[in-house]
MIVEXFI-488695 format. One record per residue (C-alpha): residue in three letters; chain; x negated, y negated, z negated. Coordinates in Angstrom, 1 decimal, padded with zeros to 4 digits. Layout:
<kedrens>
KEDREN   type   mol        X        Y        Z
KEDREN    ALA     A        X        Y        Z
...
</kedrens>
This chain:
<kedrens>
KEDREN   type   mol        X        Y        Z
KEDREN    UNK     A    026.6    053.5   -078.5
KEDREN    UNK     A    030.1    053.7   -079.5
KEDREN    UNK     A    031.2    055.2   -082.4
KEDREN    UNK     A    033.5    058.1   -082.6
KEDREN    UNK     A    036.3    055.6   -084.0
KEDREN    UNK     A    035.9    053.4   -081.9
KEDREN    UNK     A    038.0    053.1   -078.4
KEDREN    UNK     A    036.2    052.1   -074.7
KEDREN    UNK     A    037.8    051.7   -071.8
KEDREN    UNK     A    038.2    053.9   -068.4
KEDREN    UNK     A    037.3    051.3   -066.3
KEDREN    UNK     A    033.9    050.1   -067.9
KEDREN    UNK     A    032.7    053.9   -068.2
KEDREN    UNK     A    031.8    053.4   -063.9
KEDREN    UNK     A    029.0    054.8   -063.1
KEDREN    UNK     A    027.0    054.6   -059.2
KEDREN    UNK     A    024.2    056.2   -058.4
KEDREN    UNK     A    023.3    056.2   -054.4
KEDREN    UNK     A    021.4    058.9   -052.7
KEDREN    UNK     A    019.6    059.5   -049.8
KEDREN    UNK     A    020.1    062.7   -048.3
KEDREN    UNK     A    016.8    065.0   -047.6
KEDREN    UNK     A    015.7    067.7   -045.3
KEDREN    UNK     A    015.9    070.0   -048.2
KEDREN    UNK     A    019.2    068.9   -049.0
KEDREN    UNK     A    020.2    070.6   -045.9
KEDREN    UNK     A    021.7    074.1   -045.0
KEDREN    UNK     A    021.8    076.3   -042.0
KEDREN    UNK     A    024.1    073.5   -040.3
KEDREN    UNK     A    021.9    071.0   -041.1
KEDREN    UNK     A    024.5    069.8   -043.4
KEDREN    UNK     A    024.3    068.5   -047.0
KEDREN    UNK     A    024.8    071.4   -048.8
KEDREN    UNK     A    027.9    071.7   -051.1
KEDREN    UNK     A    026.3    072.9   -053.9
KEDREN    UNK     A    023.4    070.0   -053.3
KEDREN    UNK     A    026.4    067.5   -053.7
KEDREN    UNK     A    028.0    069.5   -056.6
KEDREN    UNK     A    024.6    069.2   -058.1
KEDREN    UNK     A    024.8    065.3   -058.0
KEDREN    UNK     A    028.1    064.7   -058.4
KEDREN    UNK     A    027.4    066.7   -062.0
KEDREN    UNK     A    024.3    064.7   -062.5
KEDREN    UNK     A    026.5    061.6   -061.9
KEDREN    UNK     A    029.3    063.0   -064.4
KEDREN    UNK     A    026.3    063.1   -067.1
KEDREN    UNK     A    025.2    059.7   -066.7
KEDREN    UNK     A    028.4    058.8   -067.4
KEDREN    UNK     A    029.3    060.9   -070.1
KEDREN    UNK     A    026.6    060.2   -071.9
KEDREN    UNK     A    026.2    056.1   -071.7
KEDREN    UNK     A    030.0    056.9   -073.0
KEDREN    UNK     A    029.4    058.5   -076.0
KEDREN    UNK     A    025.7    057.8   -076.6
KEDREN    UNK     A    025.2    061.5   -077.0
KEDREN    UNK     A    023.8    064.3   -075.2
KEDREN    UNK     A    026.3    066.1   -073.2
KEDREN    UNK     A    026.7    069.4   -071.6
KEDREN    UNK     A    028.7    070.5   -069.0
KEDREN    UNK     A    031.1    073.2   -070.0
KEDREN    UNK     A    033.8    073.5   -066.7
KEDREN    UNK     A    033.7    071.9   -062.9
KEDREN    UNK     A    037.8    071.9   -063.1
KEDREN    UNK     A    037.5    070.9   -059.4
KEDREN    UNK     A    035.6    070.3   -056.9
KEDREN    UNK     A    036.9    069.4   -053.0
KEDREN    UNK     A    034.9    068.8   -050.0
KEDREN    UNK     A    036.6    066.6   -047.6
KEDREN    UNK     A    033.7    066.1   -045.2
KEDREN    UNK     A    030.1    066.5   -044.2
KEDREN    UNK     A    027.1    064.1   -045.0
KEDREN    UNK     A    023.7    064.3   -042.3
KEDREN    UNK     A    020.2    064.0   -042.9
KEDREN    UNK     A    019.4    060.7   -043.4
KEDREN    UNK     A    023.0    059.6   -044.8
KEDREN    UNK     A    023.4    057.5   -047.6
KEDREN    UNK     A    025.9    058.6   -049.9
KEDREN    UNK     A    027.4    056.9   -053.0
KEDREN    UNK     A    028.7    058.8   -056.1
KEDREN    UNK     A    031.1    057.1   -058.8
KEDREN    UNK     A    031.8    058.5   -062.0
KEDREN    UNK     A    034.5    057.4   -064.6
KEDREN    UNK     A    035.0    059.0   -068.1
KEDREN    UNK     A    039.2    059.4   -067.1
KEDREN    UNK     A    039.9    061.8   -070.8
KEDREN    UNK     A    038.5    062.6   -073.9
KEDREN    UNK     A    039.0    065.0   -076.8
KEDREN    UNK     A    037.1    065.3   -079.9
KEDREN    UNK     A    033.7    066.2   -078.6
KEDREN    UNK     A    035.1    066.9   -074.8
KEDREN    UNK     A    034.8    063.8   -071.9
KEDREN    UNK     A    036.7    064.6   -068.5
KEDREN    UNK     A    034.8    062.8   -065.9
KEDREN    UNK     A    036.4    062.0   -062.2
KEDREN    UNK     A    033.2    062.1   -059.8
KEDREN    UNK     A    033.7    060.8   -055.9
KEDREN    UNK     A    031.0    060.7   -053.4
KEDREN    UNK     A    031.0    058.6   -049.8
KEDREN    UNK     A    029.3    058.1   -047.7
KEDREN    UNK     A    028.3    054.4   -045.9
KEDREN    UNK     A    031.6    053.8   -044.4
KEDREN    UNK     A    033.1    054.7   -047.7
KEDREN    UNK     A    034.6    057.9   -046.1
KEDREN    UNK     A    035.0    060.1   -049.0
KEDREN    UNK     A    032.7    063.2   -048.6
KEDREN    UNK     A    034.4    065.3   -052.2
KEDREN    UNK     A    035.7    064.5   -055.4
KEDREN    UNK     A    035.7    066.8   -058.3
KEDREN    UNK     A    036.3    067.1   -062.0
KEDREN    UNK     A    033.7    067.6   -064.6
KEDREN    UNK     A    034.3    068.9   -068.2
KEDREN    UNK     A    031.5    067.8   -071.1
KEDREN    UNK     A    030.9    068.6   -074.8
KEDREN    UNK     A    029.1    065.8   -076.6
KEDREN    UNK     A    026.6    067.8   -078.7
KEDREN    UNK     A    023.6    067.0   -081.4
KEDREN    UNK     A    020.6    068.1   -081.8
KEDREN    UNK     A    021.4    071.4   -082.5
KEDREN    UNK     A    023.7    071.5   -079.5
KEDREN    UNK     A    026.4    071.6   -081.9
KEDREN    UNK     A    029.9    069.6   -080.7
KEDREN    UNK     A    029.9    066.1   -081.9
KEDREN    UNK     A    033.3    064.2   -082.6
KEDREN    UNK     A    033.1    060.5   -079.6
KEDREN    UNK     A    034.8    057.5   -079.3
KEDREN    UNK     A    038.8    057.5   -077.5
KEDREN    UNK     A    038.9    056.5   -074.3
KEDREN    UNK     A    042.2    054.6   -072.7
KEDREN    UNK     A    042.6    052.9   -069.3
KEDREN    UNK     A    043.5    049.0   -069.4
KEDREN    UNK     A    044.3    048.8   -065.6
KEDREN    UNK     A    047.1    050.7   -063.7
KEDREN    UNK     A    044.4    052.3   -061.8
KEDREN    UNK     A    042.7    053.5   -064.6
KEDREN    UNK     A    046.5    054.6   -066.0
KEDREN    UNK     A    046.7    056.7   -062.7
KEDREN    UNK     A    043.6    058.3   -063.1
KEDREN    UNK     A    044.0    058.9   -066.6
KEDREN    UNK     A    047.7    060.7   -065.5
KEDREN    UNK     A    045.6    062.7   -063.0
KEDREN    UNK     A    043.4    063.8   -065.1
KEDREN    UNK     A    046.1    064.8   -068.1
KEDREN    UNK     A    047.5    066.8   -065.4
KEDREN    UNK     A    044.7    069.1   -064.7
KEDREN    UNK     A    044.2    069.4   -067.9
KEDREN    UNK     A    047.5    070.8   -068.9
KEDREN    UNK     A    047.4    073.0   -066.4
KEDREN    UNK     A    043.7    074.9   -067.0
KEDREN    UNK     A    044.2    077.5   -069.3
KEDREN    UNK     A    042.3    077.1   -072.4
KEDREN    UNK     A    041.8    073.7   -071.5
KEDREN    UNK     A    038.7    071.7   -074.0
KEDREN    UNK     A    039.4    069.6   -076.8
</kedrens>
């Protein structure tokens, strides 16, 4: 666990978890269901949040969330979180999910609070990108950010 002096980096925040999609994972299409894969892409965003900071975490905002294509029984999907941004006791994680040929299925934003025992907010560790790709995301991220109104700290 880092502490809240400390700095980590974007890039070593990753985070995969593969699953396998199930008959009652499926709507009247007999689709994955969005808010199935919103459910795991948030479940993903945890994991990651919380090997981050070493705290519990809970989620305050989905900032956003876009589809980009359906997943079938059966499919195999991957979802990748990164802690991109973090405040005093808020981590913004970037989720993406794919599917076996890596076609991206959604991405989304997820907004936590790192919180004690008391569910109290809880001061973590900076986070800063060391790559150019963890740069961009980071600049991504910043920008959604400044644009939500009220936006966490």
């Amino acid at each position: 666990m880092l502490k809240a002096m400390q700095v980590a980096s974007v890039e070593t925040s990753l985070t995969t978890v593969e699953y396998a999609v199930q008959p009652d994972d499926l709507n009247g299409y007999k689709l994955l269901h969005g808010g199935r894969l919103l459910t795991l892409a948030d479940e993903t965003a945890y994991k990651a949040a919380r090997y981050f900071c070493g705290r519990d975490c809970l989620t305050v905002a989905v900032h956003h969330a876009s589809f980009h294509r359906p997943a079938e029984l059966g499919e195999t999907l991957r979802l990748q979180a990164m802690v991109a941004l973090t405040g005093i006791s808020s981590i913004w994680v970037a989720v993406e999910a794919f599917n076996i040929r890596t076609e991206k299925l959604m991405d989304a934003v997820f907004v936590f609070v790192a919180v004690d025992d008391k569910h109290r907010p809880v001061c973590i560790p900076r986070i800063e990108a060391t790559s150019p790709a963890g740069k961009a995301l980071q600049e991504k991220i910043q920008k959604l950010k400044t644009t939500r109104p009220g936006g966490h700290h």
